[in-house]
N, C-alpha and C positions, 0 to 999 in steps of 0.2 A: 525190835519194837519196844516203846515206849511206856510205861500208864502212870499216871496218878491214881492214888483210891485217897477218899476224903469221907469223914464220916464221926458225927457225933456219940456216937456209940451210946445211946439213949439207951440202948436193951440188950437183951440175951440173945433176941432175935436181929437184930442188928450185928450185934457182935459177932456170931456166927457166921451171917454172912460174909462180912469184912475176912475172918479166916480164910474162906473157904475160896473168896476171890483171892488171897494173896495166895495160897496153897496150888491152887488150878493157875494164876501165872508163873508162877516156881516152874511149875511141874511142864509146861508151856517153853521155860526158856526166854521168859518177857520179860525185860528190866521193871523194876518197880519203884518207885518213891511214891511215900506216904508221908499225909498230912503229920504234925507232929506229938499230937496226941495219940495218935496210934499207936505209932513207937512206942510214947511214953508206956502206953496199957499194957502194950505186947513186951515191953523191957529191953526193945530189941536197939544195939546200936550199931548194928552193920546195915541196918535198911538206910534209904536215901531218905531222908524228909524235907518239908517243907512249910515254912508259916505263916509265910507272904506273898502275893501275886508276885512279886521278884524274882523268888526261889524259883518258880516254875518255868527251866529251862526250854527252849525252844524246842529241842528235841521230843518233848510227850506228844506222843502223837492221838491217846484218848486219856480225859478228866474222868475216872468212874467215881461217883456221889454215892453212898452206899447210905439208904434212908425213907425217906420221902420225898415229898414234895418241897417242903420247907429247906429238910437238908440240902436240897437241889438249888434251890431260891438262894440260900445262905452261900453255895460254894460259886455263888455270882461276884462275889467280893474280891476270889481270889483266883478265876480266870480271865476279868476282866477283858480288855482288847487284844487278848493272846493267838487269840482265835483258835483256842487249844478246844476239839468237840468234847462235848461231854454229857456225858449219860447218866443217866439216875435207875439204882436197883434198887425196887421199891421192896420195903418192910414195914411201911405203915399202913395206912388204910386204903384210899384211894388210888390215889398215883395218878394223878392225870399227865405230870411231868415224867414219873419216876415210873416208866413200863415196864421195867426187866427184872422179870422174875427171877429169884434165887436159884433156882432150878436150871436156868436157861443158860448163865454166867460162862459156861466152857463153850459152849454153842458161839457165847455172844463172841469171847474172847477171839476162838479159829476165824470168823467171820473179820472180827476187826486185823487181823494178822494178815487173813486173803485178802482186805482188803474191798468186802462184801458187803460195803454198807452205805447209807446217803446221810446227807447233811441237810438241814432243815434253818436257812436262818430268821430267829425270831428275833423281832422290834424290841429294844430296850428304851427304856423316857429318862429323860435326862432333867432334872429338878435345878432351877437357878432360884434365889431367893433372899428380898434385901436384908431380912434380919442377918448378921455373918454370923453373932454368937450360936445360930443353931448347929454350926459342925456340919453342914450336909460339904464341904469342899472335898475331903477325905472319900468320899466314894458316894457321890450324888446320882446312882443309878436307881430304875426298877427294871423288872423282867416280868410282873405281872402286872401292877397296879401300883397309883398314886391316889392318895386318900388326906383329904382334910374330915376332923370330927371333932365333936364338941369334949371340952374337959371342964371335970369339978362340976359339974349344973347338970340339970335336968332338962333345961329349959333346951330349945331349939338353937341353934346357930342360921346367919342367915351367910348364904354363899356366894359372893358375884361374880361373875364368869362374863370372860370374854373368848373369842378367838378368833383369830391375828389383828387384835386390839379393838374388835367391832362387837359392844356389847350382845351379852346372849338372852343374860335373865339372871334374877336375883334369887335363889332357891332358899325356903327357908324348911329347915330338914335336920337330920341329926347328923350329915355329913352327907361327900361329897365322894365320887369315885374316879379315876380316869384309868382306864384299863387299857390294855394290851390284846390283841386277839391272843394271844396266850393267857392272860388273866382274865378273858372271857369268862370261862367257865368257872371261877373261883370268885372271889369276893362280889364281882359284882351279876354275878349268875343268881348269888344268894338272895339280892334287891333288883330281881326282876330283869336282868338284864340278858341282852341275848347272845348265843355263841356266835363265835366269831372263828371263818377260816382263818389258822395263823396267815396266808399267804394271801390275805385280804386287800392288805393295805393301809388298815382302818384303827382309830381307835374308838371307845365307848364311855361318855358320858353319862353316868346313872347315879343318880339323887337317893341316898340312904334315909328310906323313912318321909319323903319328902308331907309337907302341911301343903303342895300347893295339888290341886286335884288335876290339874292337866298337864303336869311334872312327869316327863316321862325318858327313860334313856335315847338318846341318840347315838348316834354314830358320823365318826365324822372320817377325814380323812389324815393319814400318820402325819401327811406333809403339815399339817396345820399344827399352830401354836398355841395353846391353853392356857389364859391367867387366871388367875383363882385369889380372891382378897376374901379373908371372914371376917363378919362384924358379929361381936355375939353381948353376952351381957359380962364376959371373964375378960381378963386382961391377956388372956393366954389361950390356944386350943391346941388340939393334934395333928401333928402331919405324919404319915405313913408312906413308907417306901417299901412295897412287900413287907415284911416281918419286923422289919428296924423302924420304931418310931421315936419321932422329935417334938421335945413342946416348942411352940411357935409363937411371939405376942401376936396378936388380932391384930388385922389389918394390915399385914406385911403380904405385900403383893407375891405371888409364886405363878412361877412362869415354867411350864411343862413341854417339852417336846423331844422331838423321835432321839436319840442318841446315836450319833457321829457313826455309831459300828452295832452289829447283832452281836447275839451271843449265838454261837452255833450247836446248834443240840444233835446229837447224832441216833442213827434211829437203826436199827435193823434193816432185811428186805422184807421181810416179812410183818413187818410192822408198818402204822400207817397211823394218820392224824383219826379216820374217822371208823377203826378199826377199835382204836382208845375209846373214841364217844359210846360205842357200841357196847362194850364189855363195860366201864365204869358207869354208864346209864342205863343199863339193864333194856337197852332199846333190844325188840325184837322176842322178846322174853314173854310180853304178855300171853295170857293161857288161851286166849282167842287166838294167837297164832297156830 
């Protein structure tokens, strides 16, 4: 058996983990390549590494993301359509992607070796868009959310939407959201928007801040297509793809939909989509229970 481990080593508490994962695969008998800043940290030049979706040989048979959520969002860049699973051990706050506690890592490891585990494939959005100079060609994916938003003003931006070319409505708002049943619960959870089963189908239209009073998220279906033009009072605004954003001029049409291939997230047995809601939403907790 195979692993990647990938991981910004933001912290002490990170970093110890990333040890203690490669220590328990040593000790395991797991082959290992690591991203290439790990190496660099740890000094080490017998480990395998890697710095590009390229690198990563067919043979990995699990991506471990050692981080959060974001680090998980980030290592989407360079598992791309490998279909390599991968999993997130969280060490930041929530984790609604990144389940696997530090603690659990040799558990998780035996489990992946027997071979004890499921695959979960979540919807990625795939971003086309006439301006070229914004660079999205290089890696025009999301795995949570696609976002336009106002830059430099105060003032509102106004957003016009269609989908599959038949207008929707002209949102005038501080920005716009197009989420993922995985990014459900993340940026657009935060503007009122609702959870979504990953295994839905569906994606989530939800209006950041909207001026319009009967402005509300919808939900529609992955199979559909989303175009998005801004007209605002700048010559420029924002567009967002999870974590990486781009300025964009106003009025360059963007055109959003489902992405060719999933990213597959690999989950325990003992873990579950709505097992996560439970423990990160404090559901069930109330003192009336």
């Amino acid at each position: 058996m195979k692993i990647a481990v990938y991981s910004s080593l933001q912290d002490e508490a990170c970093q110890q983990t990333v040890r203690y994962l490669l220590e328990s695969a040593h000790s395991m008998g797991i082959a290992v390549t690591c991203y290439e800043k790990i190496c660099t940290w740890l000094k080490s030049q017998s480990l395998s590494s890697f710095s590009e979706h390229t690198d990563l040989g067919k043979d990995t048979d699990v991506f471990f993301s050692v981080g959060g959520d974001g680090t998980l969002l980030r290592s989407l860049e360079l598992i791309r359509d490998t279909e390599i699973p991968v999993i997130g051990v969280n060490t930041g706050r929530l984790g609604f992607l990144a389940t696997l506690q530090a603690d659990d890592i040799q558990i998780a490891l035996q489990e992946f070796v027997d071979r004890q585990y499921r695959i979960e494939k979540r919807t990625l959005l795939e971003v086309e868009i006439e301006d070229a100079s914004a660079n999205l060609t290089a890696f025009p994916l999301a795995l949570n959310e696609v976002g336009v938003s106002r830059k430099n003003t105060t003032s509102m931006i106004t957003v016009h939407t269609k989908i599959n070319g038949e207008p929707l409505n002209s949102y005038w708002a501080d920005g716009f959201i197009v989420s993922t049943p995985t990014g459900s619960t993340g940026y657009s959870l935060s503007n009122g928007g609702p959870i979504i089963d990953p295994d839905s189908k569906s994606l989530v239209l939800t209006p950041i801040a909207p001026h319009n009073l009967n402005a509300r998220p919808l939900v529609i279906s992955d199979d559909d297509v989303v175009e998005l033009r801004v007209s605002s009072r700048e010559d420029a605004h924002l567009l967002s793809l999870d974590s990486r954003i781009h300025t964009i001029a106003t009025g360059q049409e963007i055109r959003i939909q489902k992405a060719a291939f999933p990213l597959h997230l690999a989950r325990l047995n003992d873990d579950s989509y709505y097992k996560t809601l439970r423990n990160k939403l404090h559901w069930g907790k109330d003192r009336r229970n």
